[in-house]
C-alpha positions in Angstrom: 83.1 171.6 230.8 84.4 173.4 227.9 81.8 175.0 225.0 84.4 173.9 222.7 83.3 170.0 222.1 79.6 170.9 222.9 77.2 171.4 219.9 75.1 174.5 221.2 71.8 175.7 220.5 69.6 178.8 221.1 66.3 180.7 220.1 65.4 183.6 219.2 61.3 185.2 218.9 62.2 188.3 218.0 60.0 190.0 215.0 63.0 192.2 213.6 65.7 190.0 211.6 68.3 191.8 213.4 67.5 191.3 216.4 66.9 187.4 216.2 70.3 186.8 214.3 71.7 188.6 217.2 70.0 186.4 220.2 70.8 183.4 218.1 74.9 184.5 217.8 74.4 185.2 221.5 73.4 181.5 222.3 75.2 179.7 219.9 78.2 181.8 219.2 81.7 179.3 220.4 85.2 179.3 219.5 86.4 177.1 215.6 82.6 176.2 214.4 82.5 173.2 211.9 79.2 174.4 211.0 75.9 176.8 212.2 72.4 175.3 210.8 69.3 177.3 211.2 65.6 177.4 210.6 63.9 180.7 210.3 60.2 182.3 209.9 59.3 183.1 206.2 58.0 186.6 207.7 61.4 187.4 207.9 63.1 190.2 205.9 65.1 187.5 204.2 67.7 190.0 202.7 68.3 191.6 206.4 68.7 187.8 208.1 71.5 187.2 205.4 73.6 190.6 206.1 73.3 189.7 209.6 74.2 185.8 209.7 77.1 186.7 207.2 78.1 189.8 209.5 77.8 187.4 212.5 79.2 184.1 211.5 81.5 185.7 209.4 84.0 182.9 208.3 81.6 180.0 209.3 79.9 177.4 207.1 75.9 178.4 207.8 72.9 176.9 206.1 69.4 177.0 207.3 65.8 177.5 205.3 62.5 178.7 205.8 59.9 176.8 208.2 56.1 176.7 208.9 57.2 176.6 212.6 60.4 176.2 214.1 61.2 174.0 217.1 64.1 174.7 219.7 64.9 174.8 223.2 62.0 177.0 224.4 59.6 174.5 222.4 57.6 175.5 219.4 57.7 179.1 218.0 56.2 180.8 215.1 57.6 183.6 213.3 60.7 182.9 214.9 64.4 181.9 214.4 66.3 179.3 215.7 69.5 177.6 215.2 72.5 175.1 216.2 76.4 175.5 216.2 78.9 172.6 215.2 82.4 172.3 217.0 85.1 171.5 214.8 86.6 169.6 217.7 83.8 167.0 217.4 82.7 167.2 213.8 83.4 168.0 209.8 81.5 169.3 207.4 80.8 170.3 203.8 78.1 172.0 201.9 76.7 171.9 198.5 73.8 173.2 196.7 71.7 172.3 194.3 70.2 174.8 192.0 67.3 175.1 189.2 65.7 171.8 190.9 62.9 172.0 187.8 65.8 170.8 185.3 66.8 168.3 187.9 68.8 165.2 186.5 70.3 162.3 188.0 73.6 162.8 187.3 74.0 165.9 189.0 73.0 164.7 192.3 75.7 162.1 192.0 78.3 164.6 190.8 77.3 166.4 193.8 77.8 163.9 196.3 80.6 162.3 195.1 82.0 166.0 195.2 81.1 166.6 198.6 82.2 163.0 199.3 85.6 164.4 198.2 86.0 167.3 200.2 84.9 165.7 203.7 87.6 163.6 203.3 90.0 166.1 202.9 88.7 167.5 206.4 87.3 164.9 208.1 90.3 162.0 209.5 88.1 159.2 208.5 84.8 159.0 206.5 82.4 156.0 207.0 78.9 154.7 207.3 79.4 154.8 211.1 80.5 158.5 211.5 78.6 159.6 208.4 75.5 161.2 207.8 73.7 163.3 205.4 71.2 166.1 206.3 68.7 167.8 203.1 67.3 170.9 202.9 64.9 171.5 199.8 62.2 173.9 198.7 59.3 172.5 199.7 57.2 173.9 196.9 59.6 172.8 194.1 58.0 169.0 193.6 61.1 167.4 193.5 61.8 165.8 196.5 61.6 162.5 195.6 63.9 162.4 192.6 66.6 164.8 194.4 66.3 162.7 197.5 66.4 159.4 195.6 69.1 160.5 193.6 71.5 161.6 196.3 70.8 158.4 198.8 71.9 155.8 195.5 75.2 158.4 195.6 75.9 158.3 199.1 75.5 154.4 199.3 75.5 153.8 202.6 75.8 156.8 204.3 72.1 157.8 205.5 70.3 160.8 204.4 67.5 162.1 206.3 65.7 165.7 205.7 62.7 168.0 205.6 61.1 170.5 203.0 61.5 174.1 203.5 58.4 175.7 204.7 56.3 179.5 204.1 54.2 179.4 207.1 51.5 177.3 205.3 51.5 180.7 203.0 52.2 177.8 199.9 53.7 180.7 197.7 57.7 180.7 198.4 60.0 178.8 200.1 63.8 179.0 200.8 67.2 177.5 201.3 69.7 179.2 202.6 73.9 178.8 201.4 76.6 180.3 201.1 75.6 183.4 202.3 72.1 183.9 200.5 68.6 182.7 200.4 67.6 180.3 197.3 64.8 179.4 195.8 64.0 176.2 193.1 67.2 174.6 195.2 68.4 171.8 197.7 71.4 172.1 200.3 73.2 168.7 201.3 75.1 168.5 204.2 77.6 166.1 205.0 78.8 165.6 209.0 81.4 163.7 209.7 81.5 163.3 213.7 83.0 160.9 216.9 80.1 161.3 218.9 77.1 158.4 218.5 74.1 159.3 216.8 71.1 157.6 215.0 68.7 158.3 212.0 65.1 158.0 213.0 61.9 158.2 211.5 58.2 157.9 213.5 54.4 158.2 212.6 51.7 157.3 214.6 48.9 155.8 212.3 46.7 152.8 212.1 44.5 152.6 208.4 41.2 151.9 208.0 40.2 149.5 205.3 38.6 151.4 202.6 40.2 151.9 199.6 40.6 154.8 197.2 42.4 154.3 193.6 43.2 157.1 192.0 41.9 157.1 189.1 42.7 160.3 187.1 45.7 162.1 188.2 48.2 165.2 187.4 51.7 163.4 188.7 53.8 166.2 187.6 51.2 168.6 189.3 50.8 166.0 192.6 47.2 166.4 191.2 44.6 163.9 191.9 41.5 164.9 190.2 39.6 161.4 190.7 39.2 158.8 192.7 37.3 155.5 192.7 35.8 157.2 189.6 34.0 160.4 191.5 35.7 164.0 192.3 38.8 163.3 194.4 37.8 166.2 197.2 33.9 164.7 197.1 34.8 161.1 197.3 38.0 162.0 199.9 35.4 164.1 201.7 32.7 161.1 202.0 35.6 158.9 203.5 36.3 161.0 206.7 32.7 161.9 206.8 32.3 165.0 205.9 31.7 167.4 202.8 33.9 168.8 200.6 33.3 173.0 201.3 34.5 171.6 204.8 38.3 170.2 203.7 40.8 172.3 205.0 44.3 171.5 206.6 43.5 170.5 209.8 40.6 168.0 208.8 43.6 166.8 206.3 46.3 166.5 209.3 43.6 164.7 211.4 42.8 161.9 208.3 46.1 161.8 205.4 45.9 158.9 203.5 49.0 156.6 202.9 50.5 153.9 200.3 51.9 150.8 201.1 55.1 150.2 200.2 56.9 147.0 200.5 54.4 146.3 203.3 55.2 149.8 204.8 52.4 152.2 204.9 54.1 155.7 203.7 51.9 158.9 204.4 50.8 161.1 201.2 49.6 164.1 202.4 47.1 166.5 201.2 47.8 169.9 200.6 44.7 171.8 199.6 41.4 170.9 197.8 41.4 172.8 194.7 37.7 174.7 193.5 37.8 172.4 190.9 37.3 169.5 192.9 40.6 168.0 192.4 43.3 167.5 195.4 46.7 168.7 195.5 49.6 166.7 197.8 52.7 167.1 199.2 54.0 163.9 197.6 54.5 162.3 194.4 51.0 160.8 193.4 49.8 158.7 190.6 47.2 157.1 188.6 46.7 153.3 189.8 47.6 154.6 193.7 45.9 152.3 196.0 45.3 154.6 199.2 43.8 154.4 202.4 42.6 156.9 205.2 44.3 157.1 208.5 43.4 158.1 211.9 46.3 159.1 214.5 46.8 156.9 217.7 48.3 158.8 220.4 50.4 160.7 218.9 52.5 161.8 222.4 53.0 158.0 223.4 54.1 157.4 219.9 57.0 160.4 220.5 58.0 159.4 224.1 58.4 156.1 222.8 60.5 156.9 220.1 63.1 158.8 222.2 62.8 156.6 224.6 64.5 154.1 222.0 67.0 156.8 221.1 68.5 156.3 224.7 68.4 153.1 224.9 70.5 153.1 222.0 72.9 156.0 222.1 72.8 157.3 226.0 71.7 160.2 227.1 70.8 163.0 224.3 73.2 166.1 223.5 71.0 167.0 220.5 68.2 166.1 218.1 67.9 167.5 215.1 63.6 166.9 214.3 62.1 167.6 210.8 58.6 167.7 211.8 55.5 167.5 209.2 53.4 170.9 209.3 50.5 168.0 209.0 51.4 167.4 212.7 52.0 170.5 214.3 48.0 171.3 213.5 47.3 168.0 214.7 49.5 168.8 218.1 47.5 172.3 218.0 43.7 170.5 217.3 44.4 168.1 220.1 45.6 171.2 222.6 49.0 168.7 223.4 51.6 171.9 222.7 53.0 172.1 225.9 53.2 168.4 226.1 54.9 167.7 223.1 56.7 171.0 223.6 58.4 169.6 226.8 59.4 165.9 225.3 61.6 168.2 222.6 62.9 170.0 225.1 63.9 167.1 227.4 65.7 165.3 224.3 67.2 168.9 223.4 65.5 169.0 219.9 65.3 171.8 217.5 64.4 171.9 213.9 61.1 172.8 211.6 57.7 172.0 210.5 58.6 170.9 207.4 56.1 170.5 203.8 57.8 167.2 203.6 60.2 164.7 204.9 63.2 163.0 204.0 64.5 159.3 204.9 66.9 157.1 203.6 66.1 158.7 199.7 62.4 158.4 200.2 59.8 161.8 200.6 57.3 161.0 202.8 54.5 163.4 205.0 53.2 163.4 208.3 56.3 162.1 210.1 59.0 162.9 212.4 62.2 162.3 211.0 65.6 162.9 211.6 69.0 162.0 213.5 69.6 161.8 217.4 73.2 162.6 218.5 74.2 161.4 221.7 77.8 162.4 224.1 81.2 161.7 224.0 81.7 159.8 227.5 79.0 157.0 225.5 81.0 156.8 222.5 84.4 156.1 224.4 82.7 153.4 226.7 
């Protein structure tokens, strides 16, 4: 079988740039690449892992961000570096980049698409909903997921975005996006992929809510500050809920009990970032005064994700490749219930790499504490 029409990925847990971008050439490195995406530890000399992709994939279209946690085919990795190469024999693609996210408008996320839009169709023989899809990288810190995301879905019309936040190793002081051959901050990188081979978006959580509420009653949404709820110090009253006081909140006793907002009659994760000293919470999603919201507790979480692949097959055939943007929320919640190497070996089996992310994309909405993002499947099940 020829590497040519195989999308190929690779690892690397080296601690010097260098050497990582040199593992991950070595394991990913083919002949006419469409495209190389990678995910890489914030602890990185960022300046070093650009001269070395560009020096490496000299000539190739690479974009990749910062992580809390990378995912790839030896399982989960900190302070590492891993990555995934595109053959142009099975797939197109085209990059843009969206820069000074803080002044964000509308109009430029549909100039953008319809841009890039524009350009895969100048590569790609045929562009459509069924061979389509859109991947989004964002800084995670820059509070503007949900506009960028919502604005660039409404472009794309049909064609389905998916995506995760950029991550600093739950640092929470800089995050990055990598494109066209340098790291940036305040910014968001779209990819469009164009491809033959079958493939599905996906998104799974595994919650079940409890039936107390808690309105939000005086809130920061430009901040994704909630200072009360049900009248009472958000952290106090949030820290009542799960039972527990608020010195104690930290982010695994937010990973174990998130709060969500139903939607539509879809419960949508809103996940807490940190409890502030004073009192108030901060998210990692938009949040607002008049929020209904409810405490969650996970139910089996590893059940939840062999199910959900499990679905993937049945739909597409056997997995070639997974690309999984993974909340940080639920990596700690993996880590708490000791189910590493468990989960670890279901994203090997399904050939998954990706990211803990600070936030994930679906269809134009930001949502926490999920697993989202598309399944690609083999050529031989596309021609049957």
């Amino acid at each position: 079988m020829g590497s040519s029409r195989q999308i190929r990925t690779a690892q690397s847990c080296a601690r010097e740039a260098q050497q990582a971008v040199m593992e991950l050439y070595a394991g990913i490195a083919q002949d006419e690449m469409a495209l190389v995406v990678f995910f890489c530890s914030s602890r990185y000399d960022r300046d070093v892992l650009a001269t070395e992709m560009n020096r490496q994939f000299a000539g190739v279209q690479v974009v990749g961000c910062t992580t809390a946690g990378e995912i790839g085919p030896l399982g989960y990795c900190e302070d590492g570096l891993v990555g995934v190469s595109f053959p142009a024999a099975t797939c197109a693609a085209v990059s843009g980049r969206l820069d000074r996210l803080q002044q964000f408008e509308i109009k430029q996320g549909l100039n953008l698409a319809q841009q890039m839009l524009g350009e895969l169709e100048s590569v790609a023989p045929v562009v459509n909903t069924d061979n389509t899809f859109a991947f989004l990288l964002i800084d995670g810190l820059s509070k503007r997921e949900e506009p960028v995301a919502h604005a660039l879905q409404n472009a794309l019309g049909d064609i389905s975005l998916f995506g995760g936040s950029a991550g600093d190793d739950l640092r929470l002081e800089h995050t990055w996006v990598f494109h066209d051959g340098a790291f940036h901050s305040d910014s968001a990188v779209l990819l469009l992929i164009s491809t033959e081979l079958p493939f599905r978006i996906f998104k799974t959580q595994h919650f079940v809510s409890e039936s107390e509420r808690l309105v939000v009653t005086a809130a920061d949404a430009s901040r994704r500050l909630v200072k009360e709820i049900n009248c009472l110090p958000a952290a106090d009253e949030y820290a009542r809920i799960v039972g527990t006081t608020a010195g104690s909140l930290d982010p695994s006793r937010f990973a174990a009990r998130p709060v969500v907002v139903a939607i539509d009659g879809t419960d949508y994760v809103r996940s807490i970032q940190k409890a502030n000293a004073d009192g108030s919470l901060t998210f990692y999603c938009a949040i607002e005064e008049g929020l209904v919201l409810r405490v969650v507790r996970g139910v089996d979480l590893l059940g939840n994700l062999q199910e959900t692949f499990d679905t993937l097959r049945s739909e597409i055939g056997p997995l070639q490749f997974v690309f999984a943007c993974d909340c940080i929320l639920r990596s700690l919640e993996v880590r708490q219930a000791g189910l590493q190497k468990e989960v670890a070996q279901i994203f090997r089996d399904n050939h998954a790499i990706g990211f803990s992310t600070y936030g994930e994309q679906f269809h134009g909405v930001h949502v926490n504490q999920t697993l989202s993002g598309i399944a690609i499947g083999n050529m031989e099940t596309s021609d049957a």
